[in-house]
N, C-alpha and C positions, 0 to 999 in steps of 0.2 A: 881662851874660854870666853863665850859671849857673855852678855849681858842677861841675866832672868827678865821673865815678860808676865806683866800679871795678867791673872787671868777675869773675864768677864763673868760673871755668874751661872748665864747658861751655859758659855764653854767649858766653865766648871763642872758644871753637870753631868753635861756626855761625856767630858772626860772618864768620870765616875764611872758611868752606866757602862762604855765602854769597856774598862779596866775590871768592873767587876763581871763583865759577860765571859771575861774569861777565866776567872776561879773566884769563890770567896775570899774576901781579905779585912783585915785590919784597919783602921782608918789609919795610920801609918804609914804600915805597909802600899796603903794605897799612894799615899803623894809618894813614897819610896818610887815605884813602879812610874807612876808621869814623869818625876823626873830624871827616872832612868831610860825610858824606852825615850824622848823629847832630847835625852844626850845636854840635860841639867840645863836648857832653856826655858820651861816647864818649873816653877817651884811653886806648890801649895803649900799655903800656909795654914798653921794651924787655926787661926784664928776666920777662915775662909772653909778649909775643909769641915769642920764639926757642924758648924749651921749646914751646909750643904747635906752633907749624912741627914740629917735630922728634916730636911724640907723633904729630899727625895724619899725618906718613909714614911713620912706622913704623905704625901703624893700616893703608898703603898705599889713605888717602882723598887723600892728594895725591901728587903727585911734583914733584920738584924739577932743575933745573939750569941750567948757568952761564950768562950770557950778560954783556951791556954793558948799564950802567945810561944814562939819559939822559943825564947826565955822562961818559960813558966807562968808568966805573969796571967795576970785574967786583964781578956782584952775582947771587946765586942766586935764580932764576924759580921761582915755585913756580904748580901747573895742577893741578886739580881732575881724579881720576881716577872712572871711572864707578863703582864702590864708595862713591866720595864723594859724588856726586850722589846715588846712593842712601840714601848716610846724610845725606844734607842733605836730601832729602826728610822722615826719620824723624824729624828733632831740630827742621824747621819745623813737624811736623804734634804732635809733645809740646808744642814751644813756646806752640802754638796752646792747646792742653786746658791747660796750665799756666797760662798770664796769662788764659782765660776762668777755671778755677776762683778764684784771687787776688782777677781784678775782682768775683767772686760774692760773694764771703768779705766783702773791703772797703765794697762797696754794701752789705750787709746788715748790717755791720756800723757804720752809721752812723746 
């Protein structure tokens, strides 16, 4: 098993926007899901994920509220609003020019 990799704030971000373009989730549930689909290279912490929740609704790229956890517990759902699709469009299509320019950099520089 590798090593976990922290993560940078706006990669934090889209990770989110991403993760939740595909269902609503739990803030849990959410770091559950990156470091499941990332194969536990990926680990959000708690103390990184909640600020993050909290910047991207007030940005008003998500919205959030109450529901029952699979447990029963009461746990705050947070759902991708269409501002945030949009800006998850934006931050995949940087993402993209950012790690082509990097791998350009590193292959040439080798």
């Amino acid at each position: 098993m590798g090593k976990s990799i922290d993560l940078l704030q706006g990669t934090l971000d889209l990770l989110i926007l991403k993760t939740l373009a595909l269902e609503p989730m739990h803030g849990w549930g959410i770091a559950q899901r990156i470091q499941q689909v990332s194969q536990d290279v990926l680990q959000v912490q708690q103390g990184s994920l909640y600020p993050a929740l909290y910047r991207l609704e007030q940005q008003g790229w998500i919205e959030a509220e109450w529901g029952a956890s699979e447990n029963n517990r009461r746990a705050k759902y947070y759902c991708l609003t269409s501002r945030g699709r949009k800006q998850l469009e934006r931050e995949t299509s940087n993402w993209a020019r950012l790690s082509a320019a990097i791998s350009q950099v590193l292959e040439t520089a080798s």
